[in-house]
C-alpha positions as MATLAB code, in Angstrom:
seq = 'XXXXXXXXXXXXXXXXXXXXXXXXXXXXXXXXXXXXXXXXXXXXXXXXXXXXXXXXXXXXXXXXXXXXXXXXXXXXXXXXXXXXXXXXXXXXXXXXXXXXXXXXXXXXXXXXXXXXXXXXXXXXXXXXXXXXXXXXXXXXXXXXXXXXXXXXXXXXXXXXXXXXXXXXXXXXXXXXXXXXXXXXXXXXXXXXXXXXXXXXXXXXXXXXXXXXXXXXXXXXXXXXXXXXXXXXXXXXXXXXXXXXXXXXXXXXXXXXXXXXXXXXXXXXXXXXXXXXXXXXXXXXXXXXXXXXXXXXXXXXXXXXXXXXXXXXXXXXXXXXXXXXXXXXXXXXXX';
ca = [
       0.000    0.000    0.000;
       1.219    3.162   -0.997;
       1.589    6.001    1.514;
      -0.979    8.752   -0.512;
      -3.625    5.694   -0.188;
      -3.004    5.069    3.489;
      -3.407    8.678    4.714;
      -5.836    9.130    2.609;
      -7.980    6.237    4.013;
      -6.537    7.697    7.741;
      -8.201   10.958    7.034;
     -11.254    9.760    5.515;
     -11.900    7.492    9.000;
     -10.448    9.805   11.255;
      -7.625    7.053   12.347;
      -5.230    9.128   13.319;
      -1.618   10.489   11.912;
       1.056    7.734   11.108;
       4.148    8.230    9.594;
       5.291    4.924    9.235;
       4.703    2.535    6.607;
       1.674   -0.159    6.313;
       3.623   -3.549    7.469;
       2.030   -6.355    5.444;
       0.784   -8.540    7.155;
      -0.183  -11.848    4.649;
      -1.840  -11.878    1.734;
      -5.313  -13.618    1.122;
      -5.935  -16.874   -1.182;
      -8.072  -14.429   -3.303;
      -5.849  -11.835   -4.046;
      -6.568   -9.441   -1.337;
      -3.266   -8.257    0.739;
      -3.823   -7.505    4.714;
      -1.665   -4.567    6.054;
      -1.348   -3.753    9.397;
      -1.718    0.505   10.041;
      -0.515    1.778   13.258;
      -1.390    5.329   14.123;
      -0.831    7.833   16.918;
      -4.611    7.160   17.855;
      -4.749    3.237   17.366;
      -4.195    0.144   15.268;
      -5.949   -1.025   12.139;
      -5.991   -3.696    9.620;
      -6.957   -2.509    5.809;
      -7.596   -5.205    3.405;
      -6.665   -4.318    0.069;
      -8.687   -5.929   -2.485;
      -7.374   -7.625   -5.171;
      -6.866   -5.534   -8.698;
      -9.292   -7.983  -10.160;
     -12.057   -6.811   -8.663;
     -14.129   -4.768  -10.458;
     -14.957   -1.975   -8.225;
     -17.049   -0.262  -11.270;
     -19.536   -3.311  -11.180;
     -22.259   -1.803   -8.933;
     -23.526   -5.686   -7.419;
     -19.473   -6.336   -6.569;
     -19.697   -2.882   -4.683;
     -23.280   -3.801   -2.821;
     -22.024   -7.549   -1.963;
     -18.861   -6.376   -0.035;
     -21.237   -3.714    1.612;
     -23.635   -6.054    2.745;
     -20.833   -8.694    4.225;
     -19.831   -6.242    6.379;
     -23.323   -5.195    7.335;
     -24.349   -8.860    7.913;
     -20.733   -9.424   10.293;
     -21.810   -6.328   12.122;
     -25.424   -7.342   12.511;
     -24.447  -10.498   13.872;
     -21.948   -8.890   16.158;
     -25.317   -7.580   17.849;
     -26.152  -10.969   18.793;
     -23.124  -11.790   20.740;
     -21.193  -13.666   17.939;
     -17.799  -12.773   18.203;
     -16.685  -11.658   14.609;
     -15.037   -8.461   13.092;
     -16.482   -6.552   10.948;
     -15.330   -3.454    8.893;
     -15.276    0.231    9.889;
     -18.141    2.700    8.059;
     -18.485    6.524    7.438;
     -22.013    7.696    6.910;
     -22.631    3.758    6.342;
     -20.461    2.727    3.883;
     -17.489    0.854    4.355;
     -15.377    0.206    1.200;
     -13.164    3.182    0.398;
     -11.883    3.360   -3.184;
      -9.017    5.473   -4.627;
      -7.308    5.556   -7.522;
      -9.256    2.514   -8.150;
      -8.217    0.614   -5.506;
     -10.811   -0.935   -3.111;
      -9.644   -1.061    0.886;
     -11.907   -2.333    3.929;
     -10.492   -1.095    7.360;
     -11.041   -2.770   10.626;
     -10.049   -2.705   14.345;
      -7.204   -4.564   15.018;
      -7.232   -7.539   16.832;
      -4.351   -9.863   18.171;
      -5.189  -13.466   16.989;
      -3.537  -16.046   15.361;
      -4.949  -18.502   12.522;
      -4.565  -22.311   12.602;
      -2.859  -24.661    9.765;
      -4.651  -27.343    8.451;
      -2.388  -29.675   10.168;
      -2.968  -27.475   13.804;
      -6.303  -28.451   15.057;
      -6.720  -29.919   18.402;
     -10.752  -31.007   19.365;
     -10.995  -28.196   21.799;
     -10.818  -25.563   18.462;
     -13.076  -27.943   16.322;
     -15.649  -28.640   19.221;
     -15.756  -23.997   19.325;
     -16.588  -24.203   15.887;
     -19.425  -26.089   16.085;
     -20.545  -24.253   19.146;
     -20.335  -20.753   17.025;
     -21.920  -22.405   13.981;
     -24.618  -23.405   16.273;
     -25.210  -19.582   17.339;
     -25.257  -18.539   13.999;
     -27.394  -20.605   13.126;
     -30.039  -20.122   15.947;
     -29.620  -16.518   14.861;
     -31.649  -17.264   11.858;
     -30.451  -13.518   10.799;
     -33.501  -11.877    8.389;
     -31.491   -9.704    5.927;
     -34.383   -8.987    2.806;
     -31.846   -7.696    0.773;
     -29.606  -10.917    0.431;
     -29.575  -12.999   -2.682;
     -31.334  -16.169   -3.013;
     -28.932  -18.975   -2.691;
     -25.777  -20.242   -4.644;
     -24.011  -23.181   -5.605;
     -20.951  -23.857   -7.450;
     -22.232  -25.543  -10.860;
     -19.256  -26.825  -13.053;
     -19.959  -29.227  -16.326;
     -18.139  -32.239  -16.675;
     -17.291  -30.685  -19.969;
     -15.536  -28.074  -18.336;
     -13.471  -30.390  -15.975;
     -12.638  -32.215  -18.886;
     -11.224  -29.090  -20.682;
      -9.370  -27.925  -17.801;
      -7.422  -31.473  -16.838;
      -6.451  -31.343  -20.673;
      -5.078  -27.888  -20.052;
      -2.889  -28.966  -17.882;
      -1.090  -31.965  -20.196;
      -0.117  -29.131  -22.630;
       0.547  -26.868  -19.821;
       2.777  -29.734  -18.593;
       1.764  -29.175  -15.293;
       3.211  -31.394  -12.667;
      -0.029  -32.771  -11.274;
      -1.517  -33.271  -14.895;
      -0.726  -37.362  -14.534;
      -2.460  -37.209  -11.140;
      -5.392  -35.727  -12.684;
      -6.179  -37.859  -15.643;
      -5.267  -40.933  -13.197;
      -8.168  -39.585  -11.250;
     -10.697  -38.065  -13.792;
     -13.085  -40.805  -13.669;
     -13.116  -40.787   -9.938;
     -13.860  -36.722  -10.098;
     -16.010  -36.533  -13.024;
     -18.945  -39.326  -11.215;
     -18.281  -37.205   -8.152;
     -19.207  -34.273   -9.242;
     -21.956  -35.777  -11.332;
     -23.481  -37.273   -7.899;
     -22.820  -33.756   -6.711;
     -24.931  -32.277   -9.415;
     -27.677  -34.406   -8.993;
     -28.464  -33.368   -4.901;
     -28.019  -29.660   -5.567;
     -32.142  -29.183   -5.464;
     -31.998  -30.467   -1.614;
     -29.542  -27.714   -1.184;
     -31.481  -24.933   -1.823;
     -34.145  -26.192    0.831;
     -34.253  -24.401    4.217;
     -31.510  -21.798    3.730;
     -30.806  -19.735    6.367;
     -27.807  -16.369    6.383;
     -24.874  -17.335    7.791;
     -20.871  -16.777    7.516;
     -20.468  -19.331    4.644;
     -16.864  -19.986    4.458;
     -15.834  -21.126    7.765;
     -12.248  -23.010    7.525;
      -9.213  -22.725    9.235;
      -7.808  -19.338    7.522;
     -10.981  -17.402    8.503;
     -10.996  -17.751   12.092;
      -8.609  -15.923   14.507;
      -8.179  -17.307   17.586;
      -6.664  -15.049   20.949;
      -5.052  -15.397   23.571;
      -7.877  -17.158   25.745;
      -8.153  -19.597   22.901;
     -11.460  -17.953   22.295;
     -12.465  -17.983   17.690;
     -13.091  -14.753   16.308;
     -14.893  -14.814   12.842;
     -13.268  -12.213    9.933;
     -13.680  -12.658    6.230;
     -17.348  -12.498    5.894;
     -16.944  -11.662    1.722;
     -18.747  -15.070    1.315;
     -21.810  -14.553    3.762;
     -24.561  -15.704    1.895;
     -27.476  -18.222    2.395;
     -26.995  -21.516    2.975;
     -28.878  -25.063    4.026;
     -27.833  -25.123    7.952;
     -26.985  -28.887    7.639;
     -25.080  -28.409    4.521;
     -22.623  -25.931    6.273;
     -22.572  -27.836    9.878;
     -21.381  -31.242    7.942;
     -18.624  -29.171    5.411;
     -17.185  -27.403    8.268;
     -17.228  -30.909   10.532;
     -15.727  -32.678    7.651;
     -12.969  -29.658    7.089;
     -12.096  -29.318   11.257;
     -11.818  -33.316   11.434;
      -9.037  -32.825    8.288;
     -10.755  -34.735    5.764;
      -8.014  -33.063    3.603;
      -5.682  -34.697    5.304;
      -4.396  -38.412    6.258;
      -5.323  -37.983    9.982;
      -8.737  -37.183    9.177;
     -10.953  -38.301   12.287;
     -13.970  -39.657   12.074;
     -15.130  -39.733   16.092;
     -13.616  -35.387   15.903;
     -16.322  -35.438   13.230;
     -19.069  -37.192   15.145;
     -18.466  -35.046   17.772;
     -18.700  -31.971   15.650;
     -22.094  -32.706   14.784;
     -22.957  -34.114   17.871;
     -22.046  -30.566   19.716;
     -23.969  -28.304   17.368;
     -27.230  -30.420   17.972;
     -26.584  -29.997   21.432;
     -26.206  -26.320   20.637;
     -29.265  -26.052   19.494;
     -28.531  -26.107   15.843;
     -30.611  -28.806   14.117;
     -29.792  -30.939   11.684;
     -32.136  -32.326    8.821;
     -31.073  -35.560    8.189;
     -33.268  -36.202    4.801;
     -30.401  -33.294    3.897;
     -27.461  -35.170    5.051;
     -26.351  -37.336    1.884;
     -26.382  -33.672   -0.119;
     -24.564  -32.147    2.382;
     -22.102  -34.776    1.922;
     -21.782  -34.153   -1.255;
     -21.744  -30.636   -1.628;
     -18.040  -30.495   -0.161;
     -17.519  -32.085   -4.038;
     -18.972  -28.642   -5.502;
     -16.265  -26.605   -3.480;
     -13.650  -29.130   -4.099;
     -14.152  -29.113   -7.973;
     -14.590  -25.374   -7.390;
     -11.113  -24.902   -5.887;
      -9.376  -27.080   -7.997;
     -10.522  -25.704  -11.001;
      -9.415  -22.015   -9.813;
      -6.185  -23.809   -8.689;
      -5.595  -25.238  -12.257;
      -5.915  -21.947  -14.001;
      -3.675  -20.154  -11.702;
      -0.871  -23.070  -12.211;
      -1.096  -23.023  -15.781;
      -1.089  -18.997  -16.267;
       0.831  -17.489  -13.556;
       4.036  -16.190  -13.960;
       4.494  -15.947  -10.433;
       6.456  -18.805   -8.945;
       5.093  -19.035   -4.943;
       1.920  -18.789   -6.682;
       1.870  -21.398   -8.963;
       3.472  -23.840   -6.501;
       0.667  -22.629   -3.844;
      -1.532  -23.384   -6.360;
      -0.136  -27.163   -7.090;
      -0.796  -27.703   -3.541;
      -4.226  -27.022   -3.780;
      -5.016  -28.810   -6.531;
      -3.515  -32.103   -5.145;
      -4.911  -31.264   -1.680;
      -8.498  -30.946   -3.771;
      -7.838  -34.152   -5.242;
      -7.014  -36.057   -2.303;
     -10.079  -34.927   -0.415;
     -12.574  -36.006   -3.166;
     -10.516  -40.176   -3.200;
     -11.032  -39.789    0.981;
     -14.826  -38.237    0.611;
     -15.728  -40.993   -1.671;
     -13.842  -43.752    0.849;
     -15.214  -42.523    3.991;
     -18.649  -41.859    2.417;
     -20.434  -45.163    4.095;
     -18.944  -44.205    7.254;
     -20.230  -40.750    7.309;
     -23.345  -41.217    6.237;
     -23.565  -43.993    9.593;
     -21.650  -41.683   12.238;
     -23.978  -38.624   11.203;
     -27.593  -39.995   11.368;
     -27.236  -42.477   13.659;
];
C-alpha cells in the first residue's frame, strides 16, 4: 500500500496520523493483501482488495457492503466476529481505483490445516450453532448459490494442464473418472440444497478464524456470507475441522462436531445429510478448477506452486470423501 492511499484512508476514517509505513501482514488466497496501520490514535488492519475486482460493477460494490453489514449485525447478537469500519454507512473506500476495507485490530492467530486440536473444532461447532439459531432476516440478500461446473468443463481444464505440462496433470487424468462421477453425484443433490436456507458466515475453515489469547475464535472474512442449508454448512465445516483433507482425518472429531452443534441447538435435517455430503464435491471441484488456471497462467512462482498444492490437496479430499462416504453417512444420522 502506498503512503498517498493510506493517509488518505486515515483521514477519511479519522484514524489518526502515522508516519510509518503499512507492514504487510499476509496476503489472502483471493488476491486481497492484509496490512497492518498503526497510528498515533490506534491500530488497524486494511484489506486491500485484489486488482481484479471490479470496483465499477455496482452488485461487486453492494455484496462487499452487505458482508460487512451482515458481520456487524451479527456482532449484535453476541457472535464474536469483526467486521469493517463505516463513514455515513459505507465501508469500502476506493481510490485511484483501488478498493480497501479497514477494521479494528485484533491480536489473533490462525490455525494450519495440520494445527487443530478437538478443543478448536468442538468452538466451531458451538459458534456455527449460534449462527445458526440466529436465523439472521437480511431482505436484501440474494437467493442462494451453488458452485455448478460441467463435466465438460473439468474435462477441458485437466487437458489444459497436459499441454501446460503441469506437474499434477498425470495425477489428474489418473483420477478423472473418480472426479467426473463425483461431481456428477454432486450435481444431482443440488435441489436439496437450496431447501431451508438460512444467512450465515459461509466460508468457515481454518484461515478465517482468529483465535486469541484465551483460545477464544473470532470470525473475519465475511466476503462469502450468503445463504446456505444449515446442515449443509454444519457437515462441510465438521468434515474440514476433522481434516478430511488430510491423512489424519478423524472420524469420532467429526461425530463429535455434529454431535455438539445439535446440542447447541442447531438442528440438523437428516433427509439433507447425503447432499450435504456431497456438496463439499462442488467446493472441491470449485477450488481445484481455480487452482488449475492459476498453475497453468501465472508467472508468479510461490503462486503457482501454492496453487499445485491445492489442486492435489483438492484431489485427495474427493478419493477420501468418496472412501469414507459409508462411514459418514452412519456416524452422522445415527
Amino acid at each position: 500500500m502506498n503512503q498517498k492511499h493510506k493517509n488518505f484512508i486515515c483521514t477519511e476514517l479519522q484514524l489518526g496520523s502515522s508516519k510509518e509505513m503499512a507492514i504487510e501482514v499476509y496476503g489472502s488466497r483471493g488476491g486481497h493483501i492484509m496490512w497492518r496501520v498503526n497510528t498515533d490514535i490506534g491500530h488497524y488492519a486494511i484489506k486491500q482488495l485484489a486488482p481484479d475486482v471490479d470496483l465499477k460493477n455496482e452488485r461487486m460494490i453492494t455484496k462487499y457492503e452487505l458482508s460487512e453489514s451482515v458481520a456487524y449485525q451479527f456482532t449484535q447478537f453476541g457472535v464474536p466476529a469483526v467486521s469493517a469500519l463505516e463513514k455515513f454507512g459505507k465501508h469500502l473506500i476506493i481510490t485511484e481505483n483501488r478498493g480497501y476495507l479497514v477494521y479494528p485490530w485484533v491480536e489473533g492467530y490462525t490455525l494450519g490445516r495440520n494445527e487443530i486440536s478437538e478443543a478448536h473444532a468442538i468452538k466451531i461447532a458451538e459458534v456455527i450453532a449460534k449462527l445458526h439459531m440466529i436465523n439472521l432476516s437480511v431482505p436484501e440478500m440474494r437467493e442462494p448459490r451453488v458452485d455448478i461446473h460441467a463435466n465438460d468443463s473439468i474435462v477441458d481444464a485437466i487437458n489444459k494442464t497436459v499441454s501446460f505440462k503441469c506437474p499434477f496433470a498425470k495425477m489428474l487424468k489418473d483420477e478423472q473418472n473418480l472426479i467426473l462421477s463425483m461431481n456428477d453425484n454432486y450435481l444431482a443433490i443440488i435441489p436439496l440444497l437450496l431447501e431451508d436456507t438460512i444467512i450465515t458466515h459461509g466460508d468457515l475453515d481454518q484461515l478465517n478464524i482468529l483465535w486469541d489469547k484465551a483460545n477464544h475464535p473470532i470470525l473475519i472474512d465475511w466476503e462469502s456470507t450468503r445463504r446456505l442449508n444449515p446442515t449443509r454448512e454444519i457437515v462441510r465445516e465438521s468434515l474440514g475441522w476433522s481434516g478430511i483433507g488430510a491423512e489424519n482425518f478423524s472420524l469420532p472429531l467429526y461425530a463429535n462436531m455434529l454431535n455438539t452443534y445439535t446440542k447447541s441447538g442447531g438442528k440438523l435435517n437428516v433427509n439433507h445429510v447425503n447432499a450435504a455430503l456431497y456438496s463439499m464435491v462442488g467446493s472441491m471441484v470449485n477450488w481445484m478448477l481455480y487452482n488449475i488456471e492459476i498453475a497453468c497462467t501465472s508467472d508468479a512462482p510461490l503462486a503457482k506452486n501454492t496453487a499445485t498444492e491445492e489442486v492435489v490437496w483438492a484431489v485427495m479430499s474427493m478419493k477420501r470423501l468418496k472412501n469414507f462416504l459409508p462411514d459418514l453417512l452412519d456416524y452422522t444420522v445415527s
